[in-house]
C-alpha positions in Angstrom: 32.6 60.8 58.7 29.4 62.3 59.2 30.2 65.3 56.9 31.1 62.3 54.5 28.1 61.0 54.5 26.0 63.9 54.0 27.9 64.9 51.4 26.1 61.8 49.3 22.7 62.3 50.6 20.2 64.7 49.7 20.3 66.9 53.0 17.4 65.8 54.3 16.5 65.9 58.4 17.1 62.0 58.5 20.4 61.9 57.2 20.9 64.5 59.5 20.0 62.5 62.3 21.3 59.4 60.9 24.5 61.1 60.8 24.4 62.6 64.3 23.5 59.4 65.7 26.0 57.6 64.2 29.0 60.1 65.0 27.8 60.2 68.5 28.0 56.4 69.0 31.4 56.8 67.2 32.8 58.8 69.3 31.6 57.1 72.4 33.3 53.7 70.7 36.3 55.7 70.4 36.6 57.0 73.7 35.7 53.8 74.8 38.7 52.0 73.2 41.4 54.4 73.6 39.9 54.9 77.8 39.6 51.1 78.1 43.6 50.7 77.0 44.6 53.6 79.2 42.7 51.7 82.2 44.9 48.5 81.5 47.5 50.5 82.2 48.6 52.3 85.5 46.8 55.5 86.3 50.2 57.0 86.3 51.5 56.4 83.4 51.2 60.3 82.0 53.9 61.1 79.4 55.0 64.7 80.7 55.3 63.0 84.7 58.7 62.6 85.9 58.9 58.5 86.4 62.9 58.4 87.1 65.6 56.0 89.0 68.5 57.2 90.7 71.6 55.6 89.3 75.1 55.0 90.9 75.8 50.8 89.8 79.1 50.4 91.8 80.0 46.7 90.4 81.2 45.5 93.7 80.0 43.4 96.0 82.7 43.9 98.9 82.7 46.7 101.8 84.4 49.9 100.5 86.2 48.2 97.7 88.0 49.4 94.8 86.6 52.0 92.9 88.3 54.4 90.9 85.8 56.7 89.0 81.7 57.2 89.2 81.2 58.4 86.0 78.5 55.8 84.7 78.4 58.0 82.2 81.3 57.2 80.8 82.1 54.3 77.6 83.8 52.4 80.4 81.1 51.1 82.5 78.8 50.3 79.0 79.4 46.8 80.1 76.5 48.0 82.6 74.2 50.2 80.7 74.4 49.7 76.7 72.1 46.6 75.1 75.5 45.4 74.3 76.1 44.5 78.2 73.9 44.1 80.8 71.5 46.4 79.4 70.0 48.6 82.4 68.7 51.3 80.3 66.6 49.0 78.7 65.8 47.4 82.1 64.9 50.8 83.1 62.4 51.9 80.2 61.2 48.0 81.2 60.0 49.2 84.3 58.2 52.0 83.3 60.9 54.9 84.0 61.4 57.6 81.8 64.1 59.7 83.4 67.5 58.3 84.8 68.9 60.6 87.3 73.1 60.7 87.8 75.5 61.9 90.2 79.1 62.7 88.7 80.4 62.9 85.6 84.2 63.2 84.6 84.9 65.3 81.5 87.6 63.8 80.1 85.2 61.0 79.1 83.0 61.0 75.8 79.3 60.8 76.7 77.3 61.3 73.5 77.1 57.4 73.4 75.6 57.4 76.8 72.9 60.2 75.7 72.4 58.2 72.5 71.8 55.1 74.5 69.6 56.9 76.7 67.1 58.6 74.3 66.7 55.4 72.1 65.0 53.5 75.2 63.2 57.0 75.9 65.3 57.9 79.2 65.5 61.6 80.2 69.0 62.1 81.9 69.6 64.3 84.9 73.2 64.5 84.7 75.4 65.6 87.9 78.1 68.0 87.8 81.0 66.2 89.8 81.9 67.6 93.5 85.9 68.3 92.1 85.7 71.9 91.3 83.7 72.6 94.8 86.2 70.6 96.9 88.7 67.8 95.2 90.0 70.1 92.8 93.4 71.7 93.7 92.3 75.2 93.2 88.3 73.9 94.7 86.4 77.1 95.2 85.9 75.9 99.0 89.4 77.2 99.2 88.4 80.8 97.7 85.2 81.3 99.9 83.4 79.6 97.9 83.0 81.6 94.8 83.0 78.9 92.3 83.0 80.9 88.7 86.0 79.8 87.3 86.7 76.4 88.7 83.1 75.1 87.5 82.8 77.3 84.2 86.2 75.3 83.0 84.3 72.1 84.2 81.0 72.7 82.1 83.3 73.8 79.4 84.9 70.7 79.2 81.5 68.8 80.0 79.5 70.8 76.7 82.2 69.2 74.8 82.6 65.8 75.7 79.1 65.4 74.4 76.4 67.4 76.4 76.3 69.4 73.3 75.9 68.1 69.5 77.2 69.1 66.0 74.9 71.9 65.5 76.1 73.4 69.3 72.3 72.1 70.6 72.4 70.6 74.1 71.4 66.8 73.1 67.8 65.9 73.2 68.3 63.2 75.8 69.4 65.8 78.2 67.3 67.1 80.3 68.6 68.8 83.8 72.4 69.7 85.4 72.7 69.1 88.8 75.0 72.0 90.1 75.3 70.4 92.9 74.2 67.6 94.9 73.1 68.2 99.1 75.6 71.1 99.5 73.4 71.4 102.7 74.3 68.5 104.4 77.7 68.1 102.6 80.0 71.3 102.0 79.4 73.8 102.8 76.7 72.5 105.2 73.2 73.5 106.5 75.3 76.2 108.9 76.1 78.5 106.1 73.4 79.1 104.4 75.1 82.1 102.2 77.9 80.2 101.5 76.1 77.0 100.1 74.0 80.0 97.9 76.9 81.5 96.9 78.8 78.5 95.4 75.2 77.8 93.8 74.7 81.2 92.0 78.5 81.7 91.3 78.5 77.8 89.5 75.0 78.8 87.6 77.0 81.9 86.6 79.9 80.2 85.3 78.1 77.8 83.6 76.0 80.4 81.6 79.3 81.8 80.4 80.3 78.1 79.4 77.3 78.3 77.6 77.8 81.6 75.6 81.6 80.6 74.9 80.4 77.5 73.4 77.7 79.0 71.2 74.9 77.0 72.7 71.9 77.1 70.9 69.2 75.1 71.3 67.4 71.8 73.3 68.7 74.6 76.7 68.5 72.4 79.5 67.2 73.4 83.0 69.6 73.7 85.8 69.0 72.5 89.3 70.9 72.5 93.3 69.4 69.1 94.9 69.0 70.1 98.8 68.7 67.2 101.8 65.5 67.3 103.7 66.7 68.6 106.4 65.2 71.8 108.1 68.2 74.6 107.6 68.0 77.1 111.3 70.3 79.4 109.8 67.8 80.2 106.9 66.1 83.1 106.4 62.7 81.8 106.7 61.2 78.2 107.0 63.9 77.6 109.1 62.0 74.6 111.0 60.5 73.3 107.2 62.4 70.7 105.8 64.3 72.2 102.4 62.3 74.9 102.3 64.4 77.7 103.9 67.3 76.1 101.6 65.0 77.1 99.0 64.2 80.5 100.0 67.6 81.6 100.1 68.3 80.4 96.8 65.5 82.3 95.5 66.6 85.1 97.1 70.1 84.7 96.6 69.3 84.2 92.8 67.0 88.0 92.4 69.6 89.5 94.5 73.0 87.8 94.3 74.7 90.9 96.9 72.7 89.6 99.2 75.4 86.7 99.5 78.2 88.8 98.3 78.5 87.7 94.5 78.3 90.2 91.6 77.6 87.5 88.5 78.7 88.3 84.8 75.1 86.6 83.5 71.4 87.8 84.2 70.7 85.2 87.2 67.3 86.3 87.7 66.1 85.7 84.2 68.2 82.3 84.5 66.1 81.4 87.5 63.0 82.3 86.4 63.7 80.7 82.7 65.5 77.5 83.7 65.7 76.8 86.8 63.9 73.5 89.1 64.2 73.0 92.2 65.1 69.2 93.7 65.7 67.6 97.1 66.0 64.6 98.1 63.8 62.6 100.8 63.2 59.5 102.4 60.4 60.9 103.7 56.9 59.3 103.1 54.0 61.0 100.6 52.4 61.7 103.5 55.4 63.7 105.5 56.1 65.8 101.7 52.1 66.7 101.5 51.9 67.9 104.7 55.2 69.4 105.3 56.5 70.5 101.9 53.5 70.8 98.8 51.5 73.2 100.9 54.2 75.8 101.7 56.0 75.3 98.7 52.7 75.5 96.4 51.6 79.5 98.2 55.8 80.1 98.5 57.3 79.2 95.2 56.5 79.3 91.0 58.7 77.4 90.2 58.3 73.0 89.4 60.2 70.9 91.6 61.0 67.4 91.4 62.4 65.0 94.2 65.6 63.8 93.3 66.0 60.8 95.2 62.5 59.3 97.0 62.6 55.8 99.1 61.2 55.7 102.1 61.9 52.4 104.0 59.6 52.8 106.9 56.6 52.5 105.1 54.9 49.3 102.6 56.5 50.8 99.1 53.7 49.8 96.8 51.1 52.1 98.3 53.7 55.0 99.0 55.0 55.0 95.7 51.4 55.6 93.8 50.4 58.1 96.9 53.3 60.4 95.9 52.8 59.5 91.6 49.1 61.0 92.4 50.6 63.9 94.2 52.8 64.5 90.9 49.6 63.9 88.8 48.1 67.4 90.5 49.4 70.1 88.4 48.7 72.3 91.5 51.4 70.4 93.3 54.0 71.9 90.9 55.7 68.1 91.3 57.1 67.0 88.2 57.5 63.6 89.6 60.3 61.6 91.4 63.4 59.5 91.3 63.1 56.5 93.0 66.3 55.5 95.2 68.0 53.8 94.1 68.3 51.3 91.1 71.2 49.2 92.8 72.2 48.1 96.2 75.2 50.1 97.4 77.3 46.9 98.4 80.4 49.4 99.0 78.8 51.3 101.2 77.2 48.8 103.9 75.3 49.8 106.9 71.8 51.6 106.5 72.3 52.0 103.0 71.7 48.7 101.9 68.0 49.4 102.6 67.9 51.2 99.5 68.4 49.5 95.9 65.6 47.4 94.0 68.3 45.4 92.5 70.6 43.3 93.9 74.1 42.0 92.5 73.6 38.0 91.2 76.3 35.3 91.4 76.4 35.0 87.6 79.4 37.4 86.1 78.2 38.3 82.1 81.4 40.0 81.2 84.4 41.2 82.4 85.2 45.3 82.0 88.0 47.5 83.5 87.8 51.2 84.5 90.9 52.7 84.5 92.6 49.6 84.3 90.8 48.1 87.0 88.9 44.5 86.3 85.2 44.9 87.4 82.8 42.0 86.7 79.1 43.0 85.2 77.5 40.5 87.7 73.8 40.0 86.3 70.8 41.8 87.9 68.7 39.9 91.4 65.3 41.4 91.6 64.5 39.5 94.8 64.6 42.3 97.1 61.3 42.4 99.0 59.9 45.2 100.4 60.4 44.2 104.0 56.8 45.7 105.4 54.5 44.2 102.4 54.7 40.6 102.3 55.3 38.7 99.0 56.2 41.8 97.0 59.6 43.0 96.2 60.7 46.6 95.1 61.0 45.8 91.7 57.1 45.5 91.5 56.3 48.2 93.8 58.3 50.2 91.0 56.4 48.7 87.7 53.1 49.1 90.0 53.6 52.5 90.3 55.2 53.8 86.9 53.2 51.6 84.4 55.9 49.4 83.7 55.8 46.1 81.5 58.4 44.3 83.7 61.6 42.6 83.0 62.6 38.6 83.4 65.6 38.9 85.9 65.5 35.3 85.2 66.3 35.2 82.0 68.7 38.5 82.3 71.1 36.0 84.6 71.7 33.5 81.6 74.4 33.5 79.3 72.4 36.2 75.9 73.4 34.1 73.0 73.5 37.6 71.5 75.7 38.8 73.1 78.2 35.8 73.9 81.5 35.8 72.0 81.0 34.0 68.6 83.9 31.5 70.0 84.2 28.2 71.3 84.0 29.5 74.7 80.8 31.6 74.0 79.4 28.4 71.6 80.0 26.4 75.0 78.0 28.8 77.2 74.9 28.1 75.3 75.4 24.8 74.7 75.2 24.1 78.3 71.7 25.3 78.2 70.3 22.9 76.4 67.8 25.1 74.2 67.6 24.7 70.0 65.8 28.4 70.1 69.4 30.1 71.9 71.7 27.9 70.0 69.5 29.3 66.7 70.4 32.5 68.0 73.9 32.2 68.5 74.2 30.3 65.0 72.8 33.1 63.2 75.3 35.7 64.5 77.7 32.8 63.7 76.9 32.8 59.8 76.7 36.6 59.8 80.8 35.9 61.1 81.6 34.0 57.9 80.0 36.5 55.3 76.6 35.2 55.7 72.8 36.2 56.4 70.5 33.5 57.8 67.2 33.6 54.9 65.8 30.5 56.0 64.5 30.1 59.8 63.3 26.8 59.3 66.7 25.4 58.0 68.4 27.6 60.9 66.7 26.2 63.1 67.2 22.1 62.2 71.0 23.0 61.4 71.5 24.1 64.9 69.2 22.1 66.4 72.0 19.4 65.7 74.6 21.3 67.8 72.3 22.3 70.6 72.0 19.6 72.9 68.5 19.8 73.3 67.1 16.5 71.6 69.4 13.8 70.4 73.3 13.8 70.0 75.8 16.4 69.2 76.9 16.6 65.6 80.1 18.2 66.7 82.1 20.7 68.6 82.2 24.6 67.3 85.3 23.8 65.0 83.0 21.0 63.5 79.9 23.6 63.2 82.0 26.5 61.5 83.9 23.5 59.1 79.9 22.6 57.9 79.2 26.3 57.4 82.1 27.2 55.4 82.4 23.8 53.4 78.9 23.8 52.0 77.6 27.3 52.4 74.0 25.7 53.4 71.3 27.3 51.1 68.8 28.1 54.4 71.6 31.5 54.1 72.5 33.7 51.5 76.4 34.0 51.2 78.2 37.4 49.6 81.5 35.9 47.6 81.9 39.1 46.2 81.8 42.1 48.5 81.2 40.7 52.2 84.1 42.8 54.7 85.3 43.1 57.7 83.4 46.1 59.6 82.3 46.8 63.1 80.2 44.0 64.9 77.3 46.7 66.2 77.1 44.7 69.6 80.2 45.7 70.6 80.9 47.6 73.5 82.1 51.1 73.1 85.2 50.8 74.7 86.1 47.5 73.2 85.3 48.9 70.0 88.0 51.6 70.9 90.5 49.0 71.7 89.8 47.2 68.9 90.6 49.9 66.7 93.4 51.2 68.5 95.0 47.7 68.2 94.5 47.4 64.2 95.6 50.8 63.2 99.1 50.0 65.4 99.4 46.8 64.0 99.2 47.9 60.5 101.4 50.8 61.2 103.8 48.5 62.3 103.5 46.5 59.0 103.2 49.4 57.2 100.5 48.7 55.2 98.1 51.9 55.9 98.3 54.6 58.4 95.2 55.6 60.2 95.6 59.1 59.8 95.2 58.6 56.4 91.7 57.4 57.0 90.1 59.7 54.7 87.5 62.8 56.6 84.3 61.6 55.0 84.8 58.1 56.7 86.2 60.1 60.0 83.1 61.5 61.5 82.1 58.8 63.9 84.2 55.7 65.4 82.1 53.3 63.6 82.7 54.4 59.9 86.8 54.9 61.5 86.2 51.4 62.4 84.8 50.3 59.2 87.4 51.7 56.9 90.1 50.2 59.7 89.0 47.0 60.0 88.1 46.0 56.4 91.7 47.5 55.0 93.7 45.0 57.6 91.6 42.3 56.9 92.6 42.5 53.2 96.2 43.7 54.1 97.4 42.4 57.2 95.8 39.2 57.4 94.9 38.8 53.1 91.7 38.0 53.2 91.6 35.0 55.1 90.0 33.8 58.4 87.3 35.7 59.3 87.1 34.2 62.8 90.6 34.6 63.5 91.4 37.6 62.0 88.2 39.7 61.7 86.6 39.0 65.4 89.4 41.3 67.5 87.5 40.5 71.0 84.0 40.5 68.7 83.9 44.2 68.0 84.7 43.1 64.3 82.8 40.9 62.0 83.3 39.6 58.4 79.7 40.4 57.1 78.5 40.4 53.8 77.3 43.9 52.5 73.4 43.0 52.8 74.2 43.6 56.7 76.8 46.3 56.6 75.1 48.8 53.9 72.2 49.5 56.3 75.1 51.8 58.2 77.9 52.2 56.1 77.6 52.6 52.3 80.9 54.3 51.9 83.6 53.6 54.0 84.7 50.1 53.7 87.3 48.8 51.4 86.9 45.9 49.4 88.4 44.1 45.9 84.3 44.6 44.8 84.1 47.6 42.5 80.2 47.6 43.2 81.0 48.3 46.7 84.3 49.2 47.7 85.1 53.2 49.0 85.5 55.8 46.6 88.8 56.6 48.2 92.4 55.8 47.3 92.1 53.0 49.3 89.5 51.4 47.4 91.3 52.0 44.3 94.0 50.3 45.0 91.8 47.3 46.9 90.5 47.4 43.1 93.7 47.6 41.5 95.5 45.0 43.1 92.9 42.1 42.0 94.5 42.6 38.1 91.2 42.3 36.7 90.7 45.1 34.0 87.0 44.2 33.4 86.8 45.0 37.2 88.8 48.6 37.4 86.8 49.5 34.2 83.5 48.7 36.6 84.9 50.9 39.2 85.8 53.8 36.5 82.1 53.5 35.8 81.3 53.9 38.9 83.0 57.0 39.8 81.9 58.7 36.4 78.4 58.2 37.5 78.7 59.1 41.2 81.5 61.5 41.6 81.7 63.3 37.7 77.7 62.5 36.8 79.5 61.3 33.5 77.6 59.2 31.0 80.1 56.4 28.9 79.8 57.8 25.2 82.2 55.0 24.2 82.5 51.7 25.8 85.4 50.5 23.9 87.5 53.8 25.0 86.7 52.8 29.0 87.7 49.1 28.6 91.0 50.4 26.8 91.8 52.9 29.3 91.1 50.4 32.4 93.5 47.5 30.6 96.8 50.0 30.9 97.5 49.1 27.8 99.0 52.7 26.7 99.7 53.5 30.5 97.5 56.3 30.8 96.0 54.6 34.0 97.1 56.6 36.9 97.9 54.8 40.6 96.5 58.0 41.9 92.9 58.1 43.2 92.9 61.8 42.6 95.2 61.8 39.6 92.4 59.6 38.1 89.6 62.2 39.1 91.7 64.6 36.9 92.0 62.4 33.9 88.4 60.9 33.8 87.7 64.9 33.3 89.9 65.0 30.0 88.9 61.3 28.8 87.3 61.6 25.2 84.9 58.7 26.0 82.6 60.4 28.5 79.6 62.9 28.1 76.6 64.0 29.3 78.2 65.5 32.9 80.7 67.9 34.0 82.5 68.1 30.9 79.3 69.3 29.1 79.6 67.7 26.6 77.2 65.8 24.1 76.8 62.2 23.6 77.9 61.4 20.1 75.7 58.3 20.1 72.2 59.5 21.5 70.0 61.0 19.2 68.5 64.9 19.2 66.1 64.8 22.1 63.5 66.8 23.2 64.0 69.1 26.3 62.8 67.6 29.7 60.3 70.5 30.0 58.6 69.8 27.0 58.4 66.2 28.3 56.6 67.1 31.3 54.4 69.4 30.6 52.9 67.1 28.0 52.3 64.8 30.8 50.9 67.0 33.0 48.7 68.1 30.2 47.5 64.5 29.7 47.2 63.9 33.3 44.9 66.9 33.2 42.8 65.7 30.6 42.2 62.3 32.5 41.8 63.9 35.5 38.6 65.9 33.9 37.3 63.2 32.0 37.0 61.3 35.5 35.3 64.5 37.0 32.7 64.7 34.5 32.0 61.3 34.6 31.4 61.5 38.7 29.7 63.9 38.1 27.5 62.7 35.9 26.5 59.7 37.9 26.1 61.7 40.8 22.9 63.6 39.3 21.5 60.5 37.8 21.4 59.7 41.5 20.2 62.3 42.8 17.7 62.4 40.2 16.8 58.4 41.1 16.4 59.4 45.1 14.2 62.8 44.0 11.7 60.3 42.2 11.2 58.2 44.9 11.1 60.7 47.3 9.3 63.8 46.0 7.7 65.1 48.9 10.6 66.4 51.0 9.0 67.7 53.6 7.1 64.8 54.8 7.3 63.9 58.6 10.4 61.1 59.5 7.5 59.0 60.9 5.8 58.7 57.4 9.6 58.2 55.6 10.7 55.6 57.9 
């Protein structure tokens, strides 16, 4: 700005000044503002710091009840973590976290959508390699002295492929550590064997490097990690009375040296270490205990960052404990990257000591019902009245938000029925009827109208529609079967409603494993009609399970169930909705089938969806279609494409590629592929002779308008110079 300024004047030593002055008070107004926002904010509230929650949600509330798999990575339990659910990501990033930190993970389970979820509410994930190949497996490496190479590099195999890595073989960006193994100290093979527990380490590190190089990894490389207790290891090396320390040291060394431990590795370990490797415990030790006992050895001892992957310490008032050990992460001579906290949910299965831990306890109010392995589970909404038991009228939720910036989260609200996410049924309409509020049933009507082909335009007339089915202020005007009856009789004008093109496609609310079954049910259903075959489902349209879903979904709606009842027969458990192509082209502009030529896929599919309406004005629309988007063909002869598209000499084929072939040899078309020249346009000029006589006139413009600012600005300088002609006189006389 200043250089702006002096740039008009005359360069005088008071513009000078003026300009100094003013960039000076700029900048302190600057600092001011963005310093004053950053103070409204928690001191530790640093991008790069490590502000993570440990999570295991077990969805009991019984003693050592059922529970068949604890990957909550999985599609399965997104009844827990998507928006779709209960939404605990989102609670998460609520609360100020930016890393989530995992235990297990199975790999015959997808988990892209759980990294997807994950990096759109800004969620680091520290994902846990699962204790099978080191001791559940049948061939566990605790049976072969604990050289784990084989058992874990088939494991991370299977794991870079069931979504750790993405299409272009980089580790996903949401990823951001592997936990080889979690507290092999106090677990297997315990804090007596020092070697052993390095060995398994190394040997896992190795074979999951040669996962790596068999998979062609190359990019996003995460950082690997063994989480230790806090518990001092007497067999160690050195530090032997330190808590984790000596665990650490024999890593380290175990690492540069792996025959010190009796391992010869097929990857370069050191440079592995040195390149990629943190080092993690976890405590329930106070800030105070890890500065004075860990951070000074560890800071003269080790290069390497560490983080703490699980911190709660329940002896101590958690509000002040959890900002002492934030401030110890803010020191960058700490090496701390940050912590964990332990742990986001109350361990109800495990009873005992353990249900000290958890911020969040399980509420009386189930939101949906899920299975896991084809066990029921309820998603029982979130209680955030867990106090901290040595600081009065605080509860661990806000010791949390206090100490990682958070904006907070109504738990209140979190334990009604979402009227976004409800089923759009009379079960779902009923749940929000019985709370009595216009603005939820507004909600709930909306998604309703986008169920009948509709979009909501009008919030005003939304509103005062559903205010007459809400039960908040006067009588009912009717049940849900009355509701949908006044929608689909007189198509209210506060929506806009899509006659022509509106389909059955994928609800995006639904959960991903739903949405699975949902598909899984069409495709046998219309295999068992023997309308379409999902293999068939063309590869364009087969890259993701919502565009499978899409082209699924809106060819049985027109098959199977012909186009009628959306609610009935495009809802199939509300992964499906009959929406009109305003909502469903902002994702899929391709891949669903419809009788609209304007819309439908470019597939065989679509031509027959096409075909089957009779309507030879309509094919001819679609011909048109594919000559400008597939062939780049212009129509030289109008007449010529409405004869071909009637049949009337049978030259139509039934064949969507047949009819690629043909449109190539029609004598009507010009201007694309075929090369050929349209006999009705006239001789025009080339393109390049076009633009370059636009860029000339441009050019001429442009220099006209330089002249002429330049012009004024010498008429001005010349003014100023007339009333100042004595440059050098002293500021005091000019001012």
């Amino acid at each position: 700005l200043a250089r702006a300024f002096l740039s008009h004047s005359n360069g005088s030593s008071l513009h000078h000044m003026i300009a100094c002055e003013a960039c000076r008070v700029l900048t302190w107004f600057l600092c001011g503002v963005v310093l004053g926002n950053r103070a409204t904010l928690a001191w530790s509230a640093q991008p790069n710091m490590m502000r993570g929650i440990s999570y295991a949600p077990v969805p009991i509330k019984t003693l050592g009840g059922p529970f068949p798999n604890d990957d909550f990575m999985s599609p399965e339990f997104g009844a827990l973590w998507d928006d779709s659910g209960r939404g605990d990501l989102n609670i998460m990033q609520k609360l100020g976290a930016n890393t989530i930190r995992l235990y297990s993970n199975d790999p015959r389970f997808e988990h892209q959508l759980f990294l997807h979820a994950a990096d759109v509410h800004g969620l680091h994930v520290i994902a846990g390699m699962s204790n099978y190949p080191f001791t559940a497996a049948p061939d566990a490496c605790s049976k072969s002295n604990w050289d784990c190479y084989e058992q874990v590099r088939k494991q991370y195999s299977a794991n870079l492929k069931a979504g750790f890595l993405q299409e272009d073989r980089s580790y996903h960006r949401a990823l951001s550590h592997v936990v080889i193994i979690n507290e092999p100290d106090s677990n297997a093979p315990g804090l007596t064997e020092p070697k052993l527990f390095c060995k398994a380490i190394i040997s896992a590190l190795d074979g999951m490097l040669s996962a790596e190089k068999e998979a062609k990894v190359r990019g996003n490389f995460v950082k690997f990690s063994a989480t230790f207790s806090f518990g001092s290891c007497q067999a160690c090396s050195k530090y032997n009375t330190d808590p984790a320390l000596g665990q650490m040291y024999d890593l380290r060394a175990a690492m540069l040296d792996p025959s010190t431990v009796g391992y010869k590795p097929k990857n370069d370990l050191r440079a592995a270490y040195e390149g990629r490797f943190h080092h993690s415990f976890n405590a329930q030790s106070p800030a105070s205990t890890i500065q004075t006992k860990f951070l000074k050895v560890y800071s003269a001892e080790f290069e390497e960052p560490f983080f703490i992957g699980e911190y709660h310490a329940p002896m101590v008032a958690q509000t002040g404990d959890l900002v002492a050990i934030m401030k110890l992460a803010e020191d960058p001579s700490n090496k701390l990257l940050g912590i964990c906290f332990f742990e986001f949910q109350k361990s109800y299965w495990k009873g005992g000591t353990d249900l000290a831990f958890g911020m969040l306890g399980l509420g009386s109010l189930s939101l949906m019902d899920f299975h896991v392995n084809r066990v029921d589970y309820n998603a029982w909404c979130l209680d955030d009245n867990v106090p901290d038991p040595h600081q009065t009228g605080t509860t661990l939720v806000q010791a949390v938000i206090q100490a990682y910036g958070g904006e907070g989260y109504d738990f209140n609200e979190g334990c009604l029925y979402d009227p976004a996410k409800v089923p759009v049924t009379a079960d779902g309409y009923n749940l929000i009827l019985a709370q009595r509020n216009t603005t939820r049933m507004t909600i709930f009507v909306a998604r309703l109208v986008g169920h009948l082909g509709g979009i909501a335009i009008d919030h005003l007339g939304l509103m005062d529609f559903s205010a007459g089915y809400s039960g908040d202020a006067g009588p009912l005007a009717g049940d849900f079967d009355t509701m949908v009856g006044a929608l689909q009789e007189t198509h209210p004008n506060w929506a806009h409603w899509d006659f022509v093109s509106a389909a059955c496609v994928v609800d995006l609310s639904a959960l991903p494993q739903a949405l699975d079954e949902a598909v899984h049910y069409a495709c046998m259903t219309m295999r068992t009609f023997r309308t379409f075959n999902c293999a068939d489902v063309p590869p364009q349209c087969n890259g993701t399970l919502q565009t499978f879903a899409d082209y699924a979904f809106s060819i049985y709606y027109n098959d199977v169930a012909a186009g009628a009842g959306p609610l009935q027969n495009c809802f199939f458990g509300g992964s499906a909705q009959y929406a009109p192509r305003q909502t469903y082209k902002s994702w899929d502009k391709s891949c669903v089938v419809t009788r609209d030529p304007g819309s439908t896929a470019l597939t065989q599919d679509g031509y027959n969806a096409v075909l089957e309406t009779r309507d030879s004005d309509k094919v001819a629309e679609l011909i048109r279609r594919i000559l400008r988007e597939r062939l780049r063909e212009n129509i030289s002869d109008t007449h010529g494409l409405q004869q071909f598209a009637s049949n009337k000499s049978g030259d139509l084929p039934r064949s969507f590629a047949q009819l690629m072939t043909v449109l190539k040899k029609v004598p009507w078309t010009c201007a694309g592929e075929t090369h050929r020249k349209c006999s009705n346009d006239e001789p025009k000029q080339s393109n390049t002779w076009i633009w370059l006589g636009l860029a000339t006139a441009i050019g001429l413009v442009s220099v006209v308008l330089l002249y002429f600012i330049w012009d004024r600005r010498q008429r001005h300088i010349q003014g100023r110079a007339a009333l100042i002609p004595e440059r050098s006189r002293p500021i005091q006389e000019l001012s």
